[in-house]
Biopython code that builds the backbone (N, CA, C, O; Angstrom):
import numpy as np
from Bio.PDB.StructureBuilder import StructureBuilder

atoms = [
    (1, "UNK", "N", (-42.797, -10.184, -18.148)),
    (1, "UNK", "CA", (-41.622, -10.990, -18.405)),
    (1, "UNK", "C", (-40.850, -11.175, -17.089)),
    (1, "UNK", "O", (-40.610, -10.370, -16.189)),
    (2, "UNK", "N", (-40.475, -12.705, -17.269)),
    (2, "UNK", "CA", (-39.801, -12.308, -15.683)),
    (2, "UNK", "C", (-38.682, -12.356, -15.891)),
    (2, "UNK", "O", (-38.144, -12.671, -16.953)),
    (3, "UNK", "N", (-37.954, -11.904, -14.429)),
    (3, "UNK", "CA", (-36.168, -11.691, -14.269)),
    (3, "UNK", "C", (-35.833, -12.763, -14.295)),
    (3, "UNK", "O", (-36.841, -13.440, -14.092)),
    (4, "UNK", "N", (-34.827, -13.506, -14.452)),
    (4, "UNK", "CA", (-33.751, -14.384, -14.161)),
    (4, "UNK", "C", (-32.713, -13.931, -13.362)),
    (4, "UNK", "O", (-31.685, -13.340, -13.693)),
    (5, "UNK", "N", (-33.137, -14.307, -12.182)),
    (5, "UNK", "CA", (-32.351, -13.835, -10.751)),
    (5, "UNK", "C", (-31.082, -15.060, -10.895)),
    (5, "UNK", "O", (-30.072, -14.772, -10.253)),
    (6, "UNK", "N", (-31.034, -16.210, -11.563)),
    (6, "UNK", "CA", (-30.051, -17.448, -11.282)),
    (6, "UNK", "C", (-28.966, -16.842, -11.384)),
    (6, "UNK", "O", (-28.218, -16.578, -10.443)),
    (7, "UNK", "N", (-28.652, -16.359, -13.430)),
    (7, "UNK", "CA", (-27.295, -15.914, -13.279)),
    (7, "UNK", "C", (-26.591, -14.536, -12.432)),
    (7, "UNK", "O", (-25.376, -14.382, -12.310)),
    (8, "UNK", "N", (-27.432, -13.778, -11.996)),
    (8, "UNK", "CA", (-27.536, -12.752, -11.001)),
    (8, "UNK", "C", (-26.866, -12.894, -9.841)),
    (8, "UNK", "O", (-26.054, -12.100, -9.367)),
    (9, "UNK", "N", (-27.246, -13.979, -9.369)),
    (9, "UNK", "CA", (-27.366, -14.651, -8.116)),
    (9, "UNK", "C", (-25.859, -15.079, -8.300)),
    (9, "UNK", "O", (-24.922, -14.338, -8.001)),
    (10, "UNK", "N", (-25.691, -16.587, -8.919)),
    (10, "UNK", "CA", (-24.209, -16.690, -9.460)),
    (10, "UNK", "C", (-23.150, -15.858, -9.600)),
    (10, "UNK", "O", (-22.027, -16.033, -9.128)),
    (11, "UNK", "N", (-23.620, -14.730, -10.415)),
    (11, "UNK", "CA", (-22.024, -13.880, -10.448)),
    (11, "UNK", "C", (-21.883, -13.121, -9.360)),
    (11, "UNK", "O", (-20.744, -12.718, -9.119)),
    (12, "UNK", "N", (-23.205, -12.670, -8.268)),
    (12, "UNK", "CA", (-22.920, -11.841, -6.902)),
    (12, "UNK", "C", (-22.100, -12.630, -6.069)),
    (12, "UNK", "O", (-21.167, -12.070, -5.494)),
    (13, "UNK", "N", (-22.329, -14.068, -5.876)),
    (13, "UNK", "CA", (-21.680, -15.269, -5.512)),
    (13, "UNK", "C", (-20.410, -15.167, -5.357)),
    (13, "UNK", "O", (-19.655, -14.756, -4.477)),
    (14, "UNK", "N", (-20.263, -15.884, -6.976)),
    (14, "UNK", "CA", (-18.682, -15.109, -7.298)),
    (14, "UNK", "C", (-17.751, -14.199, -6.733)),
    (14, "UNK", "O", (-16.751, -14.244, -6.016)),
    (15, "UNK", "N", (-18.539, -13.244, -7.395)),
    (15, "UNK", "CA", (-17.746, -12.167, -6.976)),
    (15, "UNK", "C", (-17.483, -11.703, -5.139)),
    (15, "UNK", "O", (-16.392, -11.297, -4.738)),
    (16, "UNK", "N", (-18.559, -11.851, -4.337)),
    (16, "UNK", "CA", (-18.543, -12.270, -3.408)),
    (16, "UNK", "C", (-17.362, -13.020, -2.546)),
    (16, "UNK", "O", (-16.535, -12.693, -1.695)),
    (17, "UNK", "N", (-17.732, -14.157, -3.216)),
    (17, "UNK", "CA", (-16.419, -15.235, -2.792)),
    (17, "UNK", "C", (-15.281, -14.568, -3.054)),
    (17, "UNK", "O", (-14.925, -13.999, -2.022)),
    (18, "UNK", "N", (-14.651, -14.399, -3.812)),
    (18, "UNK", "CA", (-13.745, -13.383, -4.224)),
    (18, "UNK", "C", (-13.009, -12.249, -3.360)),
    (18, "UNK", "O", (-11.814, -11.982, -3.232)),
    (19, "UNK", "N", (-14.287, -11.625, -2.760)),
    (19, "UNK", "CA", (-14.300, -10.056, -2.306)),
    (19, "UNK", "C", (-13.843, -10.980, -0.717)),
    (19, "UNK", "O", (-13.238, -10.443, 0.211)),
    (20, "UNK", "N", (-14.176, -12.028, -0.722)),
    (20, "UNK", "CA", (-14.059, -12.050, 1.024)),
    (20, "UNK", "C", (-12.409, -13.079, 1.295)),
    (20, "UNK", "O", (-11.420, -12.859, 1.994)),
    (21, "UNK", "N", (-12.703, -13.977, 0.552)),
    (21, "UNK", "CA", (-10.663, -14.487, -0.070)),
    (21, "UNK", "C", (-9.451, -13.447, 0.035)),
    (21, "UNK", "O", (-8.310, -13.563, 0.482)),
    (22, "UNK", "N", (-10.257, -12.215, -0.645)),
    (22, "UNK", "CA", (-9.496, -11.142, -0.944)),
    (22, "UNK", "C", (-9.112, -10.137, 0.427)),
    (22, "UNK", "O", (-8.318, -9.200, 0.517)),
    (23, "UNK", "N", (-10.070, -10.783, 1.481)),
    (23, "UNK", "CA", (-10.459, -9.750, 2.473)),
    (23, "UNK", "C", (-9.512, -10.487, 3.903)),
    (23, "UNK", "O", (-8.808, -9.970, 4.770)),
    (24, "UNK", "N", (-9.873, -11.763, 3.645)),
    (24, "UNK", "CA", (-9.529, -12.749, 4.844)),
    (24, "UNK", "C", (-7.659, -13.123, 4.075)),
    (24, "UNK", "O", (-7.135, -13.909, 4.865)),
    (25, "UNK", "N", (-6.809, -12.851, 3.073)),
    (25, "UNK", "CA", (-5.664, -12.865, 2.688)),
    (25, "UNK", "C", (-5.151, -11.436, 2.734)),
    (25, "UNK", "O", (-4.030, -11.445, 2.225)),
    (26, "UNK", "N", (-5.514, -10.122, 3.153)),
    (26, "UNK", "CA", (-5.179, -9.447, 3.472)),
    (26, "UNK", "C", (-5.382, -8.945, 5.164)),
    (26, "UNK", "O", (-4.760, -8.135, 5.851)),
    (27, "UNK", "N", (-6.199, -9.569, 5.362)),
    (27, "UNK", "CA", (-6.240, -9.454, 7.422)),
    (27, "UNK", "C", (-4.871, -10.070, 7.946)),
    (27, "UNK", "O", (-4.149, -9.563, 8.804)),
    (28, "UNK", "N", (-4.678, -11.129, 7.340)),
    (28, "UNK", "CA", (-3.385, -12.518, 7.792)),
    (28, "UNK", "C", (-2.167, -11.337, 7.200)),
    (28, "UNK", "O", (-1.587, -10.932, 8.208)),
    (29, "UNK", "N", (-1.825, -10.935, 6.463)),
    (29, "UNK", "CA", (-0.709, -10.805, 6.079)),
    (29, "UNK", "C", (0.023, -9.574, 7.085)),
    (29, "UNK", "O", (-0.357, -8.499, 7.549)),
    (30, "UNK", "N", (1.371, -10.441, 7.135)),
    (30, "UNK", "CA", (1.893, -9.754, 8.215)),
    (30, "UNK", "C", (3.188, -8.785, 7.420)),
    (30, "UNK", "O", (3.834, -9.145, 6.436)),
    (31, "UNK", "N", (3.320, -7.544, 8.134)),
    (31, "UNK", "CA", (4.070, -6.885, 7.366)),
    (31, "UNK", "C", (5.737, -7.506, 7.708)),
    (31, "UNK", "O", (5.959, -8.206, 8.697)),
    (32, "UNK", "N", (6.637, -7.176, 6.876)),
    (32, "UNK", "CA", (7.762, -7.125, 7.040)),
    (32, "UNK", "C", (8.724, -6.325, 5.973)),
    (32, "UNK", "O", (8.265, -6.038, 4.867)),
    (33, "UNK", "N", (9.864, -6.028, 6.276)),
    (33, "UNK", "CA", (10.801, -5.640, 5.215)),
    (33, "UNK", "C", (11.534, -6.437, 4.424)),
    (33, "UNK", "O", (11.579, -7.649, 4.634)),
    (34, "UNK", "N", (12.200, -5.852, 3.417)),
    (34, "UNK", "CA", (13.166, -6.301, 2.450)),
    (34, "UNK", "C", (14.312, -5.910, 2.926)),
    (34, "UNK", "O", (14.465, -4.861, 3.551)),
    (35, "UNK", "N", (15.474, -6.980, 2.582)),
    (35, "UNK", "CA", (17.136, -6.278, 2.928)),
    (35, "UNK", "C", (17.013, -5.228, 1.771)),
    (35, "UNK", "O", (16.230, -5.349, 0.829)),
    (36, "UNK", "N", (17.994, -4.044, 1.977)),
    (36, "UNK", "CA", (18.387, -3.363, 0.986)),
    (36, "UNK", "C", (18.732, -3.936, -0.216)),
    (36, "UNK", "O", (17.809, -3.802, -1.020)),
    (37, "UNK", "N", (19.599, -4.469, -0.633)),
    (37, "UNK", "CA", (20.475, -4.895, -1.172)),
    (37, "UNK", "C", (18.947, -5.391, -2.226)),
    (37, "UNK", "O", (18.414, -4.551, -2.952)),
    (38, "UNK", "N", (18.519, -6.574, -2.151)),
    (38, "UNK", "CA", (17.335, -6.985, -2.322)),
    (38, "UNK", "C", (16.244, -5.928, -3.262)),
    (38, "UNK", "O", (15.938, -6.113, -4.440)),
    (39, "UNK", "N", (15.746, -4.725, -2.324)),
    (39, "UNK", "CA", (15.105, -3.418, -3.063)),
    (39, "UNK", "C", (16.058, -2.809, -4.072)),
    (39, "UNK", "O", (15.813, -2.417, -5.213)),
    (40, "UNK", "N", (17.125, -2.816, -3.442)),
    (40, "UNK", "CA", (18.403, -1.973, -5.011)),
    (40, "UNK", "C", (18.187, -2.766, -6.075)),
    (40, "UNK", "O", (17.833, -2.041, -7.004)),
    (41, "UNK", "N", (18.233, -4.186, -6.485)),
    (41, "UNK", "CA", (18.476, -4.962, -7.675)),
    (41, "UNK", "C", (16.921, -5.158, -8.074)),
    (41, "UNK", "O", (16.794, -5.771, -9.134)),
    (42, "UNK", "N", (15.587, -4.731, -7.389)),
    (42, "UNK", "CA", (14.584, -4.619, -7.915)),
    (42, "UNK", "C", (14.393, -3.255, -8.603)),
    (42, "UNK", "O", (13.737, -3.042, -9.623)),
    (43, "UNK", "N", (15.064, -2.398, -7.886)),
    (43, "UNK", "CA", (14.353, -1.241, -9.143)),
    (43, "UNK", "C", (15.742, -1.006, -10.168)),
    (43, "UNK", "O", (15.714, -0.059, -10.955)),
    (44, "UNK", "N", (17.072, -2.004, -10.112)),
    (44, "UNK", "CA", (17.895, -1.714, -11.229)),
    (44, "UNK", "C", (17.089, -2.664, -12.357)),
    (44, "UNK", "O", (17.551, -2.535, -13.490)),
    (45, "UNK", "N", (16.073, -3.502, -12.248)),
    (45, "UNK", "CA", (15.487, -4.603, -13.292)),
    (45, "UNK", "C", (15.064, -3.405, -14.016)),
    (45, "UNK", "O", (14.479, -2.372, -13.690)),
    (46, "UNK", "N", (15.672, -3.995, -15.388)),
    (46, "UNK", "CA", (15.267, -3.366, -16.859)),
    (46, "UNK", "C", (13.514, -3.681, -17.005)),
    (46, "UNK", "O", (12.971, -4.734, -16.670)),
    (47, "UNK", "N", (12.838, -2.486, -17.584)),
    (47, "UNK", "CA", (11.416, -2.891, -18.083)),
    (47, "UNK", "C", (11.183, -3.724, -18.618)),
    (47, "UNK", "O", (12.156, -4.454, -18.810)),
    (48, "UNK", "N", (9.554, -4.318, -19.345)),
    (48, "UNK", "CA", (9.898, -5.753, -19.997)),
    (48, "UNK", "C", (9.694, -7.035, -19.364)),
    (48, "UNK", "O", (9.370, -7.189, -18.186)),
    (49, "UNK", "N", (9.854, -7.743, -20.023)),
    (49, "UNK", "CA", (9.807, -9.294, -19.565)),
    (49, "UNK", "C", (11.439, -10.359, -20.156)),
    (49, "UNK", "O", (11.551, -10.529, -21.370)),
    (50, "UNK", "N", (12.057, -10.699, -19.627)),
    (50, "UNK", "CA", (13.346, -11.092, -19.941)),
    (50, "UNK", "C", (13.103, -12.540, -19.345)),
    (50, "UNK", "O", (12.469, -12.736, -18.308)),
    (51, "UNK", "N", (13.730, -13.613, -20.184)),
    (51, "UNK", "CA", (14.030, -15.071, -20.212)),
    (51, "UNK", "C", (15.063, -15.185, -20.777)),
    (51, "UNK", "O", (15.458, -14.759, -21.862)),
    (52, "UNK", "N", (15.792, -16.146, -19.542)),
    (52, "UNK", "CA", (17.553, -16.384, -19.797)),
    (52, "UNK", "C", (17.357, -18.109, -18.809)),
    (52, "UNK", "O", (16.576, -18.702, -18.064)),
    (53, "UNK", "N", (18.489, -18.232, -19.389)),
    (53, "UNK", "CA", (18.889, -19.667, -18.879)),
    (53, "UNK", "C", (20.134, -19.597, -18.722)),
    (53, "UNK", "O", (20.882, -19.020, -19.512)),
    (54, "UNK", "N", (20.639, -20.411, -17.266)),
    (54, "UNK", "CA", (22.048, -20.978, -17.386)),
    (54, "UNK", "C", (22.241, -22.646, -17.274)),
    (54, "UNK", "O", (21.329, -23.296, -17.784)),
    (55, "UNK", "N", (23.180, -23.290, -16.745)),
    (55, "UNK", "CA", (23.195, -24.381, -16.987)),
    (55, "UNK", "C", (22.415, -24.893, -15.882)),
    (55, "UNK", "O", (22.529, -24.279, -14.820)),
    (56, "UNK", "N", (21.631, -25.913, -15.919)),
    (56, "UNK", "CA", (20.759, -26.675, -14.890)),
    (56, "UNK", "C", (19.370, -25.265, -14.303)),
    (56, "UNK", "O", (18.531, -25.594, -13.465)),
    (57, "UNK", "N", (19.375, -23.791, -14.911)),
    (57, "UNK", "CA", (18.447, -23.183, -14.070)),
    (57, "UNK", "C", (17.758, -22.268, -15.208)),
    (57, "UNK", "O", (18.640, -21.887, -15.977)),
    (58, "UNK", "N", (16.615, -21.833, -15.543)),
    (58, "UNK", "CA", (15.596, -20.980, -16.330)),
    (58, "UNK", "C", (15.472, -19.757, -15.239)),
    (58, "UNK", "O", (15.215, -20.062, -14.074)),
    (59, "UNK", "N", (15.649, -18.400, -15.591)),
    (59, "UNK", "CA", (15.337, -17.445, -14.871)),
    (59, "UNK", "C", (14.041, -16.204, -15.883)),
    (59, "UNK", "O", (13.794, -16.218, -17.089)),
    (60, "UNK", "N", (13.666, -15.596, -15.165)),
    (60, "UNK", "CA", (12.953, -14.694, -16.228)),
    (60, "UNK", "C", (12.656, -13.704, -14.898)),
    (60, "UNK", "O", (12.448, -13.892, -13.699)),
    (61, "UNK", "N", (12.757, -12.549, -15.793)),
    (61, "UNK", "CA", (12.577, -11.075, -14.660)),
    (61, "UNK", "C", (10.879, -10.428, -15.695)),
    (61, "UNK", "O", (10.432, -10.783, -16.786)),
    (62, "UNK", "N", (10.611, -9.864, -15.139)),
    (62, "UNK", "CA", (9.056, -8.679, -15.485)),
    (62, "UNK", "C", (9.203, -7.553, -14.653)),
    (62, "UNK", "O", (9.187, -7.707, -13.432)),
    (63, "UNK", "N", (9.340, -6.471, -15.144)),
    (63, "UNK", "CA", (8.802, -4.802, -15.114)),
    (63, "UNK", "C", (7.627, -4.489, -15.383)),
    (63, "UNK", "O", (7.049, -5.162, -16.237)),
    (64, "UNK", "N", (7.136, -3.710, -14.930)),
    (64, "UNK", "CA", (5.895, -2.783, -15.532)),
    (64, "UNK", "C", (5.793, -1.555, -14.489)),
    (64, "UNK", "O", (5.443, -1.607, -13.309)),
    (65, "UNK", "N", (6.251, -0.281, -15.355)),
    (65, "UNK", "CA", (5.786, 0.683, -14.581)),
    (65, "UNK", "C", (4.933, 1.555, -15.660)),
    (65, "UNK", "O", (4.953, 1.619, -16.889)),
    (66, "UNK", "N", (4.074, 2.284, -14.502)),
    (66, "UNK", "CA", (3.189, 2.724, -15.257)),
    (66, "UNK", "C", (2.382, 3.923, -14.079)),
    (66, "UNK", "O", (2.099, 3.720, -12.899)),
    (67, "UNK", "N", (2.176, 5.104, -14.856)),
    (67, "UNK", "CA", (1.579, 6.361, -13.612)),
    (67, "UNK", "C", (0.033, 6.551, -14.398)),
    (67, "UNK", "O", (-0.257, 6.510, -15.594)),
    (68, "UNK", "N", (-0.780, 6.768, -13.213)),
    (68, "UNK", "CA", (-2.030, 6.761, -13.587)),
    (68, "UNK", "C", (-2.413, 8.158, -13.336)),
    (68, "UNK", "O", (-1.804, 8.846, -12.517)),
    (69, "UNK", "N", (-3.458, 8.615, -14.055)),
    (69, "UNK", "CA", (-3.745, 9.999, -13.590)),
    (69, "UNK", "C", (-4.813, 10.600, -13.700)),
    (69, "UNK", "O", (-5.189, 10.763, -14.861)),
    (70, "UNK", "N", (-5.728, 11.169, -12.555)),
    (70, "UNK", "CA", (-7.386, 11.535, -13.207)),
    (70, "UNK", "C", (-7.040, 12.769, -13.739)),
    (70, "UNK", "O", (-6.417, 13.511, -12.979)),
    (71, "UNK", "N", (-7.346, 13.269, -15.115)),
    (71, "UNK", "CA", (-7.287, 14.575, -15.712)),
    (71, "UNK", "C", (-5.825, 15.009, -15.930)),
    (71, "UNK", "O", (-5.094, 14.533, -15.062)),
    (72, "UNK", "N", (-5.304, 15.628, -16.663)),
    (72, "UNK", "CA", (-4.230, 16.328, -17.022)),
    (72, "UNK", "C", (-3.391, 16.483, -16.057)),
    (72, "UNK", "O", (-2.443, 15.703, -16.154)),
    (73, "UNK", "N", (-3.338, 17.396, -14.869)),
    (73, "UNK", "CA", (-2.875, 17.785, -13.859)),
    (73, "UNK", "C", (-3.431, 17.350, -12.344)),
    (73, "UNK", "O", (-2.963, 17.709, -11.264)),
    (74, "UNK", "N", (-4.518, 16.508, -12.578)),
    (74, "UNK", "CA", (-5.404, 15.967, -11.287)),
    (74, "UNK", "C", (-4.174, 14.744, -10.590)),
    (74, "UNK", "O", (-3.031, 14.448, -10.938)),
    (75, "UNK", "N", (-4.981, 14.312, -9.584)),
    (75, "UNK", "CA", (-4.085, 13.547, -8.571)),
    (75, "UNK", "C", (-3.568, 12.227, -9.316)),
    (75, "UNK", "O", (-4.206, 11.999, -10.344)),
    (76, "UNK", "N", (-2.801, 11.534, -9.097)),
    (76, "UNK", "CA", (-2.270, 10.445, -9.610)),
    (76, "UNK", "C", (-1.769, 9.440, -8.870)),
    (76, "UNK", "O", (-1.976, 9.374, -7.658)),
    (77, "UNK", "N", (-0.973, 8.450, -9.615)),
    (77, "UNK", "CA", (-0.105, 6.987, -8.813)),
    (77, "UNK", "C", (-0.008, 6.562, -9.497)),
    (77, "UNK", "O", (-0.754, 6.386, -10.460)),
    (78, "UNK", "N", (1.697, 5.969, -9.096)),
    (78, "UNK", "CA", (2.480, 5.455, -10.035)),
    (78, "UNK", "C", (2.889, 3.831, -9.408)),
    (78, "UNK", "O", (3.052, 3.439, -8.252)),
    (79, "UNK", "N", (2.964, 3.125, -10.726)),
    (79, "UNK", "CA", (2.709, 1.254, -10.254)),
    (79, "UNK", "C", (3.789, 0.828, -10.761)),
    (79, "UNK", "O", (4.205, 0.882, -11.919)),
    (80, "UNK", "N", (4.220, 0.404, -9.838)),
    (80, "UNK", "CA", (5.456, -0.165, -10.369)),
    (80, "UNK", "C", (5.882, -2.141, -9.893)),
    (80, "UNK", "O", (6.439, -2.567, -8.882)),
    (81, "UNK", "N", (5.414, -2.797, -10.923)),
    (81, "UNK", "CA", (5.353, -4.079, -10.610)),
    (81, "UNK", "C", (6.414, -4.778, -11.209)),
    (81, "UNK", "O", (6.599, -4.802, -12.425)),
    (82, "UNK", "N", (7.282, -5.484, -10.177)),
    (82, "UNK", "CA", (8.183, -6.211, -10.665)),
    (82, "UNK", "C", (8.427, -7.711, -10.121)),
    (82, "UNK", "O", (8.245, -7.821, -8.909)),
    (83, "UNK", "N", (8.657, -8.424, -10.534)),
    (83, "UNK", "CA", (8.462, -10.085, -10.356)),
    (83, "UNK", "C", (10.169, -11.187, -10.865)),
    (83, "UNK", "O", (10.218, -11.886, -11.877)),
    (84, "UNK", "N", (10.850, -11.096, -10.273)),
    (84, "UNK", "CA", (11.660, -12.577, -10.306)),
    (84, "UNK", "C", (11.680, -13.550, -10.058)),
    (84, "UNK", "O", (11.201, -13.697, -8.933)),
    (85, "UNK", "N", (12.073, -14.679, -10.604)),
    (85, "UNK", "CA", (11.602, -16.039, -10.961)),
    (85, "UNK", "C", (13.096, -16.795, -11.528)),
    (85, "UNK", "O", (13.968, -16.475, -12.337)),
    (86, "UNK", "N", (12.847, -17.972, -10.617)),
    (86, "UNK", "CA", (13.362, -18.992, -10.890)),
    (86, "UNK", "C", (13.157, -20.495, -11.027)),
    (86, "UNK", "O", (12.639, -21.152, -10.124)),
    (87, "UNK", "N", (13.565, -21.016, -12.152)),
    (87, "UNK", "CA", (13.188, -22.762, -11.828)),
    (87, "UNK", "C", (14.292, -23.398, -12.199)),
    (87, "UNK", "O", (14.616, -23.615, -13.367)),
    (88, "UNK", "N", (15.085, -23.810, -10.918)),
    (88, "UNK", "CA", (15.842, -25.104, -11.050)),
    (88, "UNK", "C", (15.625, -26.514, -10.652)),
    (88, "UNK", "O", (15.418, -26.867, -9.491)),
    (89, "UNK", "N", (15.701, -27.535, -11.983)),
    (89, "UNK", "CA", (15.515, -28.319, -11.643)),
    (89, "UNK", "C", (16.503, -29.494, -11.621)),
    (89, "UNK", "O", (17.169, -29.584, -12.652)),
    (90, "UNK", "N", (16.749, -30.429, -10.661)),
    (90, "UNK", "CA", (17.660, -30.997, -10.062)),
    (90, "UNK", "C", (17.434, -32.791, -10.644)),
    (90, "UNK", "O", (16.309, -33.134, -11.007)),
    (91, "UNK", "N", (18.166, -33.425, -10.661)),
    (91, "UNK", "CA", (17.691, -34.789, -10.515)),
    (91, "UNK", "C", (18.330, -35.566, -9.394)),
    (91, "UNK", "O", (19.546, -35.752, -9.365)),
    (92, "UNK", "N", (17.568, -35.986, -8.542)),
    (92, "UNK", "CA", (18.123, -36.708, -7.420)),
    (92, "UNK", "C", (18.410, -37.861, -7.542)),
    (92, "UNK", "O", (17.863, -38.219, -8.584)),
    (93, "UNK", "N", (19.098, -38.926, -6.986)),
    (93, "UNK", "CA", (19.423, -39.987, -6.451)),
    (93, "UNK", "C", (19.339, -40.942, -5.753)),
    (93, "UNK", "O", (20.254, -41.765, -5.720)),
]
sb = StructureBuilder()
sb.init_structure("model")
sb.init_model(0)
sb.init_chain("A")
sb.init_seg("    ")
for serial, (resi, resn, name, xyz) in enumerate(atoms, 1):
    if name == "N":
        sb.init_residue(resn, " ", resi, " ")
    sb.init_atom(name, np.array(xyz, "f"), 0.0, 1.0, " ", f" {name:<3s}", serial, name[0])
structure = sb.get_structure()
């Protein structure tokens, strides 16, 4: 019986492409900091996902923390992802 190397081939591809996007967007990236002020109002964001509106603007905040851990007492890391967002939209003239 033979192999079917195509879809094989395809998803190494893929994934491939992927692995090197992933590789050549982390060489470029240049470090920098955050103002304080900036880091304080990211870790006061409540957990969750929150959508609010004011007049003329849609905002929505996302939390997720979460600690990972091999075994009971084994080594760990803790993730803490947070994301703000805005869309205002304007009508010009």
């Amino acid at each position: 019986m033979a192999i079917p190397f195509t879809p094989i081939a395809a998803a190494a591809l893929r994934y491939g492409a992927v692995a090197a996007l992933s590789y050549a967007v982390a060489r470029r990236a240049r470090p920098h900091s955050l103002h304080p002020a900036t880091e304080a109002e990211m870790d006061r964001m409540p957990e969750g996902a929150h959508l609010g509106h004011a007049p003329g603007q849609m905002n929505a905040t996302a939390r997720l923390r979460r600690a990972i851990r091999l075994g009971a007492t084994g080594p760990g890391v803790e993730i803490d992802l947070g994301a703000l967002a805005r869309l205002r939209l304007r009508r010009l003239a």
